[in-house]
N, C-alpha and C positions, 0 to 999 in steps of 0.2 A: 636473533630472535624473530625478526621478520620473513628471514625463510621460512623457521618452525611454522607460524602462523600461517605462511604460505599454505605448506604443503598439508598440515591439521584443513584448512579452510577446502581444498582441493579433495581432500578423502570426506570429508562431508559432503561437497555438492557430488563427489560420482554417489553416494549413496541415495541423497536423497534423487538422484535421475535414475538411476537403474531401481528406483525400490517397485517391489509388486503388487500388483493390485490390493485390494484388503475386503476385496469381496469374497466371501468365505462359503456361497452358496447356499444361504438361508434367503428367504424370501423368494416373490420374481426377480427378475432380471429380465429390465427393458432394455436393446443393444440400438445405439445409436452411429450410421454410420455415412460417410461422404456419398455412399452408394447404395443408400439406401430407399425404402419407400415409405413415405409418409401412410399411404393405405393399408400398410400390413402391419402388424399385430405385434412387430416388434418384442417377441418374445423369445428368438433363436438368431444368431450373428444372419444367415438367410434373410431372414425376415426382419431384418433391423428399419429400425425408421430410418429418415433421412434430418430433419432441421432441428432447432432451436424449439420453431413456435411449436410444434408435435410435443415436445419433450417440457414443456409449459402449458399446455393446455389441456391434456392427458389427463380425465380424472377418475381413474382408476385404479391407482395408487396405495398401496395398505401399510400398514408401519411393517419396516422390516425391508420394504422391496427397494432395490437397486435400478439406477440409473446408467448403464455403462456405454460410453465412447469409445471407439475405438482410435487406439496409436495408429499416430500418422495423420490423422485429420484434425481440420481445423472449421471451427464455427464461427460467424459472425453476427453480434449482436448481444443479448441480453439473456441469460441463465435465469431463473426464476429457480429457487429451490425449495422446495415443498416439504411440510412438516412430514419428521419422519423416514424421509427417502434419504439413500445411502447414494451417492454422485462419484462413478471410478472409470476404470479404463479395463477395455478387454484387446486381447492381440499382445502383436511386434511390434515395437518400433520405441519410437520418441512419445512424451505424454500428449495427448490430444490435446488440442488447444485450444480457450476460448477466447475470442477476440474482439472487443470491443467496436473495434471500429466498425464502419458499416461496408468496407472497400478497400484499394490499394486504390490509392490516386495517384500513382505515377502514370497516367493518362495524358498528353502533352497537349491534345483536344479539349481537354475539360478546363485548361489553365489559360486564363487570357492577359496579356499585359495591360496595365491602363496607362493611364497619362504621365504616370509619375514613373518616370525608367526605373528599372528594376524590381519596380512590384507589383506585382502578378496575383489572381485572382480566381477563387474558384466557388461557383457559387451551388455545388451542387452539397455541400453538407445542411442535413435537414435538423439543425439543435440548435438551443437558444445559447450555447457557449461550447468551444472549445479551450480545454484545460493546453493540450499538449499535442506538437505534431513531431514524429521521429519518421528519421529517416532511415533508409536500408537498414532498418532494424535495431537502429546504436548508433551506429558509423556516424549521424549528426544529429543534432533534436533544433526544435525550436526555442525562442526568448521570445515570450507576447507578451506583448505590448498593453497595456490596461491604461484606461482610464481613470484620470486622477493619481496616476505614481508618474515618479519624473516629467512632470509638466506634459504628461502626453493629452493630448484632446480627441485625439479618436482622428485626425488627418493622416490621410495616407502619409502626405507630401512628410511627416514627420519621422517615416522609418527610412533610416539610414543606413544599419550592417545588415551584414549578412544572416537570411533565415531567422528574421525579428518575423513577427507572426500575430495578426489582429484578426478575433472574430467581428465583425461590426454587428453591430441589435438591429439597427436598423434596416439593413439588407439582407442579413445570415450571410452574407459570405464572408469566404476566410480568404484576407489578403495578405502574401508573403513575400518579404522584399528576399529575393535570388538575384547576387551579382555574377550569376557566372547562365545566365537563359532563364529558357521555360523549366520552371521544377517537374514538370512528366518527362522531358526527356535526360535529364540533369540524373534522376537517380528509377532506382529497380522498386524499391519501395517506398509509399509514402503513408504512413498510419496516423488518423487522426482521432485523438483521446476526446470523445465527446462525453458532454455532462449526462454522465449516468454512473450506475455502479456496473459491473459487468459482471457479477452475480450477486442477485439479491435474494435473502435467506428469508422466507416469508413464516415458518413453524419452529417449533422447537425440535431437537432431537435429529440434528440433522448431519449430513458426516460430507464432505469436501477431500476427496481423495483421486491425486494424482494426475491433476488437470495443471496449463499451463494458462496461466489467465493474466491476461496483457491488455492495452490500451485502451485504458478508459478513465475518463475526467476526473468521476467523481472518488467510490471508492473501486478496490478491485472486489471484494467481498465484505456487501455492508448489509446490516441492519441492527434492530431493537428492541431491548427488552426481551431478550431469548434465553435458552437455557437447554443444555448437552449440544450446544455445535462443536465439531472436533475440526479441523482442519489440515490435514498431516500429508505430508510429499512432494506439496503442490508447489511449482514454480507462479510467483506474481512479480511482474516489471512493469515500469513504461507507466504510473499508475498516477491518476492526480492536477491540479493545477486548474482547475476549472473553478470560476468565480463562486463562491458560495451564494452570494442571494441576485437572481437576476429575473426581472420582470418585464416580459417581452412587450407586453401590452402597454406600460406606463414606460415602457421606455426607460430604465432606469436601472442600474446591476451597482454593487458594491463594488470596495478593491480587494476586500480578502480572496485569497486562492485557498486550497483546499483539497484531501486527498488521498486516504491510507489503501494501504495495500490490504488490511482486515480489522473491519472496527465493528466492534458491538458499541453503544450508544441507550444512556440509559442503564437498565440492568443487566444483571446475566449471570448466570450459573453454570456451576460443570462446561466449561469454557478451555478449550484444550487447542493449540498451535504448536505442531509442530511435524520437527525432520521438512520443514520448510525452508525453500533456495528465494529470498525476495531481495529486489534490488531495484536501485532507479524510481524512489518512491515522492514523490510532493512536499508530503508532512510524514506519515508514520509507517513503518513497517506493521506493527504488529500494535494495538489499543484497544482499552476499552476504559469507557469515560463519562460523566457527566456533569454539569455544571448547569442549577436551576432548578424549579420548582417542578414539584412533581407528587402526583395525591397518592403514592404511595412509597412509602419507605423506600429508596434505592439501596441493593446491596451489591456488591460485586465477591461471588464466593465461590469456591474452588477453582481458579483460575491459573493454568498453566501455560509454561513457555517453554520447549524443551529442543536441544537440538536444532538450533535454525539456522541457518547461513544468513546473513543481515550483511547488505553492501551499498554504500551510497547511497544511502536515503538520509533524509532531513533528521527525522531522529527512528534510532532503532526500535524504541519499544517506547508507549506513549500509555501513561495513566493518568487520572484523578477523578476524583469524586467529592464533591463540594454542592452538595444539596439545601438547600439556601431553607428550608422548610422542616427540617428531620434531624436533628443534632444526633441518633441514632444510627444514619446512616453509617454504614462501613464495608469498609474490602478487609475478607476475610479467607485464610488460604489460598495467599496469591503466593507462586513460586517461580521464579526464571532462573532458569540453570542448564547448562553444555552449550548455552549460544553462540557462535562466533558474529559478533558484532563489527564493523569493518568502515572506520571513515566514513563518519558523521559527519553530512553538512558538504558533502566533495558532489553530490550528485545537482540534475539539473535544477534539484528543489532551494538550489543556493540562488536562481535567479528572485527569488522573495526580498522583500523591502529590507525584514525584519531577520538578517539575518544572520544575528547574530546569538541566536535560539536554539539552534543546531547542538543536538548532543545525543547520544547513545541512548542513555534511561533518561525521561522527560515527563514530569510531573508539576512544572510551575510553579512558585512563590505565594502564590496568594488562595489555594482549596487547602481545604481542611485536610483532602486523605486523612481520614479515620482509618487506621487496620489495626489487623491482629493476625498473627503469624502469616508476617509479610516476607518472603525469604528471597533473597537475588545473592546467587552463589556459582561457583565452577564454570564461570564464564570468561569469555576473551572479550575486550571492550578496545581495541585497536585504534586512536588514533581517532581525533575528534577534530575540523577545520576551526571549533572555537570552543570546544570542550569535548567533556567523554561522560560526565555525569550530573544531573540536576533532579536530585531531590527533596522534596520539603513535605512537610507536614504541620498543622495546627499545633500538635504537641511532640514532645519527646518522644512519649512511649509508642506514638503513632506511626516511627520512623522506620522503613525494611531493616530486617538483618542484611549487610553487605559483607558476604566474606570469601574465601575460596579465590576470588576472580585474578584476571591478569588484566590489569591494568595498562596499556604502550599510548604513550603522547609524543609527541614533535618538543624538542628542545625548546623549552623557553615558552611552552604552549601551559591553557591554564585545566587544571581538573574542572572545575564547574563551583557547582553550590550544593552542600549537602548541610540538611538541619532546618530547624525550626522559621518559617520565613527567611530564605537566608538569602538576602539582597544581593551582596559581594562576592563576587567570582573570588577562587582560590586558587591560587599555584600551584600545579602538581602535585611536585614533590612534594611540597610542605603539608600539605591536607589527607595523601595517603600516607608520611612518615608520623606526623603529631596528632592526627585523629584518632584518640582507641578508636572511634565505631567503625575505622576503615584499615586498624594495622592488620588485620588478620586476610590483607591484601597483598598480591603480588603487583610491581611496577616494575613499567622499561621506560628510558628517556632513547628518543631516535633520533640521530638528526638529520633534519630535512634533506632533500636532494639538491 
């Protein structure tokens, strides 16, 4: 069964890497390219712009018009995406990349050791937190270090293994215990996830197509209270782990971490994810969520999830809605279906306090979720490090339809929680064989390696 899985999950990501652009030729089209000039008019691949900041500050824009990068290049820094405006790739190659980080610091000049052998220092990152540092790409990531979890206090002298990893508040630099040298000459790349989102969706109506967007704290693509954002083709990793509330001035940050690969927050409408390759996420692959008061009705409605490749992230797909002000509130045509979901809880977002949270569908114990025609079907949910499902809702009739899926756990591992407040973890087998609201499910038991 897990070959199947295999080789299903492998025909999906060549799909979504080779899919084609979805610019259809209507509107402008601004071409965005590594060799390009910011002075010209970027209206023909010739006359392409060149940065970031051009392609954000650019207000000349009309609904309808396209944004296009070209394959093979890569950006650094912050996307800003503009109501209305269509965001794709023109050319050959690999999908153009957006990169959060502001550099490759494998630089062995920029890394100083301090007093405390083995860890090293770099103090040229200019953010009040880093979420997350990887290495050559994958090949190793950081474990940092926070304040207030396992007795740490913010002293060098207290990291010990290898590639533990501290922003300090109080200097901005990032220090990294490396037992084996200088981390500039130790590896080829060094990417650092600073607290931001690496594309932020500022209008409604806006389309996210066929970019690769990686390294960055906060989210990979966030924002609020929007309505028609589509997101379809686009690779997001490496995304997450930065302190949710930190105050550089007062000296003083929380211990929550923090992190999705695409969240709407608040409302949202005609909300579409997919033929999307995401992986190596913090907290969520895919969400949209709110919890708190808010002066207008929150709803979350026609919300889609189709097609996605989902790989070691904390949880695959992350809902709720519990608006403390609006008993009206509700998610209304929500659907997830063809997703291959893939080991929950196995990525670096397992270094979290709390974690034994980790699951595929993630919805919490204690929000209302109100819906109606809530449907999660024809999907693969593979293999969860502490479950594969956690859903609840206020009432019964509030609960998704679960059917169609294929269910695969590690022997002896638990399904989750499905139902009404439903506190107690459940045993696999026993919850998709004696639950009607889950027989019309397929399972596998696998045993571990």
């Amino acid at each position: 069964m897990l070959g199947v899985i295999d080789r299903k999950a492998e025909e999906l990501k060549n799909k979504i890497m080779t899919a084609r652009s979805a610019w259809n030729g209507a509107g402008t089209a601004y071409y965005v390219s590594n060799d390009g000039n910011d002075a010209a008019d970027g209206t023909t691949p010739g006359t392409a712009w060149k940065t970031l900041e051009r392609v954000n500050t650019f207000g000349g824009y009309k609904n309808g018009d396209w944004v296009l990068f070209e394959r093979g290049g890569e950006w650094r820094g912050q996307l800003n995406a503009q109501g209305g405006v269509r965001y794709s790739a023109y050319g050959a190659g690999d999908k153009p990349i957006i990169t959060g980080s502001d550099k490759n610091y494998a630089v062995a000049s920029e890394w100083t050791e301090t007093d405390v052998k083995n860890v090293w220092k770099n103090a040229l990152v200019k953010t009040n937190d880093v979420g997350l540092v990887v290495f050559n790409h994958g090949e190793k990531w950081s474990y940092k270090m926070v304040v207030g979890i396992d007795g740490f206090e913010g002293r060098i002298d207290q990291m010990t293994q290898d590639l533990q990893m501290y922003h300090s508040l109080d200097d901005q630099h990032v220090y990294l215990y490396s037992d084996a040298g200088n981390p500039g000459e130790r590896f080829d790349a060094i990417e650092m996830a600073e607290k931001r989102h690496v594309v932020t969706v500022e209008g409604d109506d806006v389309l996210i197509d066929n970019l690769f967007i990686r390294y960055g704290g906060s989210h990979g693509i966030g924002t609020m209270n929007r309505n028609g954002l589509t997101v379809k083709n686009c690779v997001l990793a490496w995304i997450g782990g930065s302190l949710q509330g930190v105050d550089p001035q007062a000296r003083t940050r929380s211990t929550t971490r923090y992190g999705n690969a695409i969240e709407i927050y608040i409302a949202c409408r005609d909300y579409t994810v997919e033929n999307c390759y995401i992986y190596q996420i913090y907290d969520a692959a895919i969400t949209h969520q709110f919890k708190n008061l808010n002066p207008e009705t929150v709803r979350h409605e026609n919300v889609l999830y189709k097609d996605n490749l989902i790989e070691k992230c904390t949880y695959s797909i992350e809902y709720f809605l519990d608006q403390e002000n609006a008993p009206d509130q509700i998610m209304k045509n929500i659907e997830m279906t063809g997703n291959i979901c893939r080991l929950a809880g196995c990525g670096f977002g397992d270094q979290r306090p709390d974690k034994t949270q980790a699951s595929h569908i993630k919805s919490w114990d204690s929000h209302a979720n109100r819906a109606e025609n809530f449907r999660i079907h024809g999907n693969i949910f593979d293999r969860g490090r502490y479950m594969v499902m956690h859903c609840a809702a206020g009432r019964e009739e509030w609960m998704p339809e679960v059917y169609d899926n294929l269910f695969v756990q590690w022997e002896g591992g638990d399904f989750g929680r499905f139902g009404v407040t439903p506190n107690a973890l459940r045993p696999f087998d026993s919850a998709l064989m004696n639950d009607a609201r889950l027989t019309d499910n397929a399972l596998c038991i696998v045993k571990k390696d």
